[in-house]
C-alpha positions as CSV (number, residue, x, y, z in Angstrom):
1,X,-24.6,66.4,38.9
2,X,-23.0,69.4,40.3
3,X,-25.5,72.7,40.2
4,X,-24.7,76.3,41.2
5,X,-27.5,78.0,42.7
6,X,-28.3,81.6,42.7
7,X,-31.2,84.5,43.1
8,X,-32.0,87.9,43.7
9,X,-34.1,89.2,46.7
10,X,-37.2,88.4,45.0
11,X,-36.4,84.7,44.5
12,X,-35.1,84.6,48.0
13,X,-37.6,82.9,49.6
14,X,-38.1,79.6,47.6
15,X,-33.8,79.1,47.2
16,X,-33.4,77.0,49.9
17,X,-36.6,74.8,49.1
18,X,-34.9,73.7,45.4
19,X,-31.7,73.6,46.7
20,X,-33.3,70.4,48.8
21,X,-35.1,69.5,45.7
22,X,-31.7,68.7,43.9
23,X,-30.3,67.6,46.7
24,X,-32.9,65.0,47.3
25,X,-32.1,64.1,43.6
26,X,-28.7,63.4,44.5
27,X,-27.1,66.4,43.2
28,X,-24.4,68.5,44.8
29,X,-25.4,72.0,45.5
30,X,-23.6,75.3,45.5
31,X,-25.1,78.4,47.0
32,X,-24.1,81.2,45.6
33,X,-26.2,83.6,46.9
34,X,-27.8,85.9,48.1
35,X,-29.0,85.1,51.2
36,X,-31.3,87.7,52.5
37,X,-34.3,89.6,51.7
38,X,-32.3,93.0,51.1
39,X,-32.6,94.1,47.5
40,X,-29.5,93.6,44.8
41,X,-28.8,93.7,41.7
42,X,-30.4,90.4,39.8
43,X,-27.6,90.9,36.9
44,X,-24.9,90.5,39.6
45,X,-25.6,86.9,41.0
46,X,-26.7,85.8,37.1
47,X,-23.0,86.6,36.0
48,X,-21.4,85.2,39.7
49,X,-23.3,81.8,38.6
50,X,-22.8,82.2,34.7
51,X,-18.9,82.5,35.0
52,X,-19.3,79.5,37.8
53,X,-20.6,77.0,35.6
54,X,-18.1,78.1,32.7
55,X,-15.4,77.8,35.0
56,X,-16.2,73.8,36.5
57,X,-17.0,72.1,33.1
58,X,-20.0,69.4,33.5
59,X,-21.9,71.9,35.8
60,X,-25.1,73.5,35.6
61,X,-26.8,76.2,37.1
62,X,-30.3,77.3,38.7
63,X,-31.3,81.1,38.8
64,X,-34.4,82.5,40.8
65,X,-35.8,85.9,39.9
66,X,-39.3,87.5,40.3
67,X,-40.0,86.4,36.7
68,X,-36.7,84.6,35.8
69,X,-36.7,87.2,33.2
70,X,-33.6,89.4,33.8
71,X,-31.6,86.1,35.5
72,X,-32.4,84.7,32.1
73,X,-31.1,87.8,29.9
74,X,-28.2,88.4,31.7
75,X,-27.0,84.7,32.2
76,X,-27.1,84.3,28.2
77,X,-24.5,87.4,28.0
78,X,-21.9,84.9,28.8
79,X,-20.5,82.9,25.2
80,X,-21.0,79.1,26.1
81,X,-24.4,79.6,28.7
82,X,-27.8,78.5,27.7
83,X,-30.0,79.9,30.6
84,X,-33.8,78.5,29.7
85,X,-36.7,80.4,31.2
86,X,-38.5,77.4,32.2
87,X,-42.4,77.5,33.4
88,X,-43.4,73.9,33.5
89,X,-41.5,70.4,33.0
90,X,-42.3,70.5,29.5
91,X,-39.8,73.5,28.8
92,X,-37.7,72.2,30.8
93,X,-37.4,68.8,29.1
94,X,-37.6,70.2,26.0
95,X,-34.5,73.4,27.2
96,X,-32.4,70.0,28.1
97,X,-33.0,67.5,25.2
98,X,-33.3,70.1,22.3
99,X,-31.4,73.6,23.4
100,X,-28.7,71.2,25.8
101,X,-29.5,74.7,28.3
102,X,-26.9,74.8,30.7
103,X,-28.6,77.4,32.7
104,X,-32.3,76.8,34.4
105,X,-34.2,80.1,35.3
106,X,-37.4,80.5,36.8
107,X,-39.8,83.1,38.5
108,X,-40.4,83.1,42.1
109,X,-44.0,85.0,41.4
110,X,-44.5,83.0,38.6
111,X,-44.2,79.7,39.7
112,X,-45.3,77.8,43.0
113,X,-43.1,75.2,44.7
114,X,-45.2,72.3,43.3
115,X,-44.6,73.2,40.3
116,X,-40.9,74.0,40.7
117,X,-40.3,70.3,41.9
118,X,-41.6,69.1,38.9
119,X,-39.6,71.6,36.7
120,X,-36.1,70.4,38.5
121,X,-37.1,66.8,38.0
122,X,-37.9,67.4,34.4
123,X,-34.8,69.4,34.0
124,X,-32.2,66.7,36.0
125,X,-34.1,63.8,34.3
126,X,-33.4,64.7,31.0
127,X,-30.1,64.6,28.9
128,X,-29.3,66.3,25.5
129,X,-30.5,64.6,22.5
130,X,-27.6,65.5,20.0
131,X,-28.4,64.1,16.7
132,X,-30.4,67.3,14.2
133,X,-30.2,69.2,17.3
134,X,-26.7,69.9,17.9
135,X,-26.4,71.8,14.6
136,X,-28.3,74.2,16.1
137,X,-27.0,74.5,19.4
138,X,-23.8,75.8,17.0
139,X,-25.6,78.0,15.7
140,X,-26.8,79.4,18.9
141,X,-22.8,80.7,19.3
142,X,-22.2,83.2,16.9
């Protein structure tokens, strides 16, 4: 699977550990930024990634944030993204198999690195279920 990466300053300093968590997964990794500590603009990196994964069909992508809130909001501006604010593996399996979420987000001062492994395995391990679900994925695109 090929993932685009992305964060704000306040997700900064986990990045680089889930980038080797996919990687160890066997995924292909994209950075797209940013890559220092200096404060910008969540909403800028969350439509850089958004417009990413629209572009390369098959892709997903992986958003850091203080809370994953704002990555989150701003990713699902984009028609045809379903960024998932995930906080566990269970929404993370359940963001793959029932909402086929294109998009994972997640808080840097919400979750700890432990945890964060377990999300991305969740999340790579787990494919969309179709069946009663895809009706309302649809739906999700108005």
């Amino acid at each position: 699977m090929k993932f685009y990466i992305a964060c704000d300053h306040a997700g900064f300093d986990i990045k680089d550990s889930v980038i080797k968590i996919l990687e160890d997964f066997g995924n292909e990794v994209v950075n797209l930024g940013t890559n220092s500590k200096e404060r910008v603009d969540y909403p800028d990196f969350a439509h850089k990634l958004s417009e990413a994964v629209l572009k390369d069909k098959g892709s997903q992508g992986v958003l850091i944030c203080g809370t994953g809130i704002g990555m989150s909001l701003s990713a699902n501006k984009h028609k045809g993204i379903r960024a998932a604010l995930c906080h566990d593996a269970y929404t993370a399996t359940m963001a793959r198999a029932h909402n086929d979420a294109n998009v994972l987000c997640f808080g840097e001062r919400v979750v700890g690195l432990g945890v964060v492994s377990s999300i991305v395995q969740a999340w790579c391990d787990t494919s969309f279920e179709g069946g009663r679900h895809a009706n309302r994925v649809q739906k999700i695109e108005l």
